[in-house]
C-alpha positions in Angstrom: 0.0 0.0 0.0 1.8 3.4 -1.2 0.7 5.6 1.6 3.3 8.3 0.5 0.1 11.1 -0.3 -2.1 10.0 2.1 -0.6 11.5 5.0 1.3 14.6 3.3 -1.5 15.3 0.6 -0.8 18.3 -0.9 -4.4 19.3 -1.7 -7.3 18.3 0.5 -11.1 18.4 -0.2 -13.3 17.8 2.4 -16.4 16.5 1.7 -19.7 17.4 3.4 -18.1 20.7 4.6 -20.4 23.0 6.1 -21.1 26.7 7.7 -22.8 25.1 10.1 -20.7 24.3 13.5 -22.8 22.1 14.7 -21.4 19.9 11.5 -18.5 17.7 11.9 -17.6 19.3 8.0 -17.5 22.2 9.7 -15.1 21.3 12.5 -13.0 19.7 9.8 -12.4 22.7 7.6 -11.6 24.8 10.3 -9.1 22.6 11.9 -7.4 22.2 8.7 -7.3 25.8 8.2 -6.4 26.8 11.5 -3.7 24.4 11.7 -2.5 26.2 8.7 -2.3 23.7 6.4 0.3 24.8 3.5 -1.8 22.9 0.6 -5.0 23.6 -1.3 -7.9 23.1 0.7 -11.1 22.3 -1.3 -14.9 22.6 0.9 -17.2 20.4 -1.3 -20.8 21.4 -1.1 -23.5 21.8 -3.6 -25.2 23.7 -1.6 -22.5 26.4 -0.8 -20.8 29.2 -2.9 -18.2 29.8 -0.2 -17.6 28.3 3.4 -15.0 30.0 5.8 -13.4 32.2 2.5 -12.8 29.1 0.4 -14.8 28.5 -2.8 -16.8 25.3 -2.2 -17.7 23.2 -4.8 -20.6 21.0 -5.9 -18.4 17.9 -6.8 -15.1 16.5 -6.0 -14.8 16.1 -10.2 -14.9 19.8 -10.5 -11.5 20.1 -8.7 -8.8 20.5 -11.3 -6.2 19.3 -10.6 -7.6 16.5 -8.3 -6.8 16.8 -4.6 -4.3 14.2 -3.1 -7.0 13.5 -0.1 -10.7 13.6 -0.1 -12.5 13.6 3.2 -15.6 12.1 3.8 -18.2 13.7 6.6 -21.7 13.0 4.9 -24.6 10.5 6.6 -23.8 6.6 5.5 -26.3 6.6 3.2 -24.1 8.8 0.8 -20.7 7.3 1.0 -20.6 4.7 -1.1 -22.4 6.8 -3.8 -19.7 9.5 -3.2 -17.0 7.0 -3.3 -17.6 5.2 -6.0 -18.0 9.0 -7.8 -15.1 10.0 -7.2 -12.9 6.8 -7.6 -14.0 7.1 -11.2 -12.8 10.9 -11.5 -9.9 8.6 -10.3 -9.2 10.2 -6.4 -7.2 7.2 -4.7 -6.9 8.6 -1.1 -10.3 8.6 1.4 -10.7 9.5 4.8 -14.3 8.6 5.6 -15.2 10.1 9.1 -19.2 8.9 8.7 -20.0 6.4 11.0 -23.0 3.5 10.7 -21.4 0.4 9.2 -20.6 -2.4 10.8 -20.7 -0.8 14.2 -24.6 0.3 13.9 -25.5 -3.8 13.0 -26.5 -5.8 10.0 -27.6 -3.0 7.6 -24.5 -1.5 8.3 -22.1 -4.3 8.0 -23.7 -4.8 4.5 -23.1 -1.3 3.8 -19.5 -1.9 4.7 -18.7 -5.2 2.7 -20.6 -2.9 -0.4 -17.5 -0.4 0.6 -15.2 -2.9 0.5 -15.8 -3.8 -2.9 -15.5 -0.3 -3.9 -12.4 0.2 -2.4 -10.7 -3.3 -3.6 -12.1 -2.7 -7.3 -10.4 0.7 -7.7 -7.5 0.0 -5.3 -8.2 3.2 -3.0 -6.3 3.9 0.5 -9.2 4.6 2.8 -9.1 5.4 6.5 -12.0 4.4 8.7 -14.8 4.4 8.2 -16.3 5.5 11.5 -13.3 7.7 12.5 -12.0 10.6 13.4 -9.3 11.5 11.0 -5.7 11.8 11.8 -3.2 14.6 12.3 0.4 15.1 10.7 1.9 17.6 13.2 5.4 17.6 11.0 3.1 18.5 7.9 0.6 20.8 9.5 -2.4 18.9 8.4 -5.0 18.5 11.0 -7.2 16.1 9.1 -9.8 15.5 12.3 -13.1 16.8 13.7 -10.9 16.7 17.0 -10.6 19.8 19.3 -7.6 19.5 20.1 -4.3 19.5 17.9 -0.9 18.0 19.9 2.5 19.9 20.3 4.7 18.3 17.5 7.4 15.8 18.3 8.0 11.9 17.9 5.5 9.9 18.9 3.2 8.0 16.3 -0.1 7.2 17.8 -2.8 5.7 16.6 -6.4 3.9 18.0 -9.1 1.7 17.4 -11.1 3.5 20.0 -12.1 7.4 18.9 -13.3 8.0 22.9 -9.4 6.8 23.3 -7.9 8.9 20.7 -9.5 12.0 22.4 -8.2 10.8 25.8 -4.2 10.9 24.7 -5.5 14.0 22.5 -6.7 16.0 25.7 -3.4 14.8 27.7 -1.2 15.9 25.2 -3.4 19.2 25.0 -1.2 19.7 28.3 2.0 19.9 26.6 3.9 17.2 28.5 5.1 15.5 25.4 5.2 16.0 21.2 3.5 13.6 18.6 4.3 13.2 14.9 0.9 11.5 13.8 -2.3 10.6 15.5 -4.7 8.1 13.7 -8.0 7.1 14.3 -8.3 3.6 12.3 -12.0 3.4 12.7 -13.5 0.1 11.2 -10.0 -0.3 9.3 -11.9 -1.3 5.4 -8.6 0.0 4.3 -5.4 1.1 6.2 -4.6 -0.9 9.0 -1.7 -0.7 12.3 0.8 -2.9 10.1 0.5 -0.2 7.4 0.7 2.4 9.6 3.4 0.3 11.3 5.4 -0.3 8.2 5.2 3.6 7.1 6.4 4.6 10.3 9.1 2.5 10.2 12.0 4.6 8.4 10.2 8.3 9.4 12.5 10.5 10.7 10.0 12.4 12.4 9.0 8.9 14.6 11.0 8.1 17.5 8.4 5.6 19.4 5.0 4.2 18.2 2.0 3.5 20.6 -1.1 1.7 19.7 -4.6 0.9 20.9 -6.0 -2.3 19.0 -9.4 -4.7 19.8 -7.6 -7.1 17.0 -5.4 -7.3 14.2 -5.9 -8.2 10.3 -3.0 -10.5 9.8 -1.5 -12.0 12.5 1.5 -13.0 10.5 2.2 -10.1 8.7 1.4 -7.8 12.4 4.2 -9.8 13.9 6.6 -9.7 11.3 6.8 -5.8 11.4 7.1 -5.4 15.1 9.2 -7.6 15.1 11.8 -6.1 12.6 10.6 -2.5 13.8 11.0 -2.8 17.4 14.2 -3.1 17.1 14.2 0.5 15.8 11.6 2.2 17.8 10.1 1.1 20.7 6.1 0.3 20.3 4.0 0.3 22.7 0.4 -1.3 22.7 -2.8 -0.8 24.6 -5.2 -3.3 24.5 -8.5 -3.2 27.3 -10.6 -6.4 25.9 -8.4 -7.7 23.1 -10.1 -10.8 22.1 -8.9 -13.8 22.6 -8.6 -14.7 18.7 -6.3 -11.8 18.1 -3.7 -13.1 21.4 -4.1 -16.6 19.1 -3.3 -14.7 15.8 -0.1 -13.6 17.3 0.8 -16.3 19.3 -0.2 -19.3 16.7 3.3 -17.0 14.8 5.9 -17.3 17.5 6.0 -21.2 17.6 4.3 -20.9 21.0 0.4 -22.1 22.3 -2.0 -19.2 23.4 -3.2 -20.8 26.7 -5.3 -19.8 29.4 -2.8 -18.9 31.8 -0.8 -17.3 28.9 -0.7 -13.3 29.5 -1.5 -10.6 27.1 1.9 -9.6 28.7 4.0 -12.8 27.1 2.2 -12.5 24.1 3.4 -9.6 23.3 6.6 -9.9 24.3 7.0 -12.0 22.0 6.0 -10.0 19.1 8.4 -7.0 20.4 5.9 -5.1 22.0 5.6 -3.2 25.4 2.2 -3.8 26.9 0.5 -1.0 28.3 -2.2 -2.3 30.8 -4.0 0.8 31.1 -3.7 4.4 30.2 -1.9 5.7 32.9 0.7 2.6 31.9 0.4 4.1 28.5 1.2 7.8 29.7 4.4 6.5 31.2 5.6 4.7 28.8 5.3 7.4 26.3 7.0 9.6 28.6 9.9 7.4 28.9 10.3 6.3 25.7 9.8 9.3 23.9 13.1 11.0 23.6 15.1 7.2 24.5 17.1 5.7 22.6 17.3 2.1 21.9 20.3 0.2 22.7 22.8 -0.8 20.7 24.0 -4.6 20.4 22.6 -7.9 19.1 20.3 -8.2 21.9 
């Protein structure tokens, strides 16, 4: 997956964007703004002429040239639709910050597997859906509806959980520590913690890696790169209720049995991974390993 746009787009449109701000589209456009963004930024609306002094337009298709990044804030019902429009004015990147897929039930986990398709047919790189964006401190792009924006620095963060992301968002409000990225994965249709993993790897901006994660998509292929890129950068993981499957995933790769009395702990040891048992863990850890260097040495 060439993520190399994705995260430092050089134009961005946002999709649903709004004058209302009481709508996330219009939380959106004004974080990307206000974080002053050095790119093109693009509202989409067919219903506007202008929102917060930027032309808006009635269709991504009418942007020319096309914009690196399209963001998605529009009900459910629309995304696929809009999606499936604009991957044939050929846009390849999506953040999709609408929730009600697989998280709202069986309508929605149909609407999701119809996504899917979409995104597999044109080969897009899509984040979420049901998220909350992400934010590239180094490359002043606040991608997110969240009201926050961190001091930048060297920790890559990024969460399953959006009530989590805003948690380390509002501790990091408090300017104890600098982070190069946070991600909200959302329902992960698309980019998943071993891309993010693997694009991390060689960033100079990214000096330690922490990550919240109810399960993983390829057990194999997850402990292969923390493997190789723990030996880099520290990453830590938080994991409240990680299903039993996923410690099998992982485990069922080292050689070893998951077993009842096997801890979350040992499993991740194993993969090269610090195991955060709570957030307060999690606040440490990042504190320590922040500015720390790994040592040197074969072992």
């Amino acid at each position: 997956m060439n993520l190399e746009n994705f995260f430092t787009p050089a134009s961005v449109a946002v999709i649903g964007a709004s004058r209302n701000p009481q709508k996330i589209g219009y939380g959106i456009l004004k974080n990307i703004i206000e974080g002053q963004f050095k790119g093109k930024i693009y509202p989409v609306n067919p219903q506007a002429q202008e929102i917060l002094n930027f032309p808006s337009f009635a269709k991504i298709a009418d942007i020319q040239p096309l914009p690196d990044l399209a963001i998605i804030a529009l009900p459910a019902s629309l995304v696929l639709d809009t999606v499936l429009e604009s991957a044939k004015a050929n846009i390849k990147n999506f953040i999709i910050i609408s929730a009600g897929f697989k998280e709202v039930g069986p309508e929605g986990a149909t609407r999701e597997k119809d996504l899917a398709k979409i995104v597999t047919e044109y080969n897009l790189n899509v984040l979420g859906p049901n998220c909350l964006g992400f934010i590239n401190t180094h490359h002043l792009l606040n991608a997110s509806f969240a009201s926050t924006s961190p001091l930048k620095g060297g920790i890559a963060f990024a969460s399953q959980s959006g009530a989590l992301c805003t948690a380390v968002l509002d501790w990091a409000a408090k300017g104890i520590l600098g982070f190069s990225y946070f991600v909200s994965l959302g329902n992960k249709i698309g980019i998943s913690e071993i891309d993010l993993l693997e694009l991390w790897e060689n960033d100079a901006n990214v000096s330690c890696i922490a990550l919240y994660l109810e399960g993983i998509k390829d057990g194999r292929r997850f402990l292969h790169a923390t493997q190789r890129i723990s030996l880099k950068k520290p990453i830590i993981i938080i994991s409240p209720g990680f299903s039993q499957e996923a410690q099998n995933a992982i485990s069922s790769h080292t050689g070893s049995i998951a077993t009842e009395s096997q801890t979350l702990t040992t499993v991740f040891s194993q993969a090269g991974l610090i195991h955060a048992k709570n957030l307060e863990d999690l606040f440490d850890d990042m504190t320590v390993f922040a500015n720390a260097k790994l040592p040197g040495g074969r072992n």
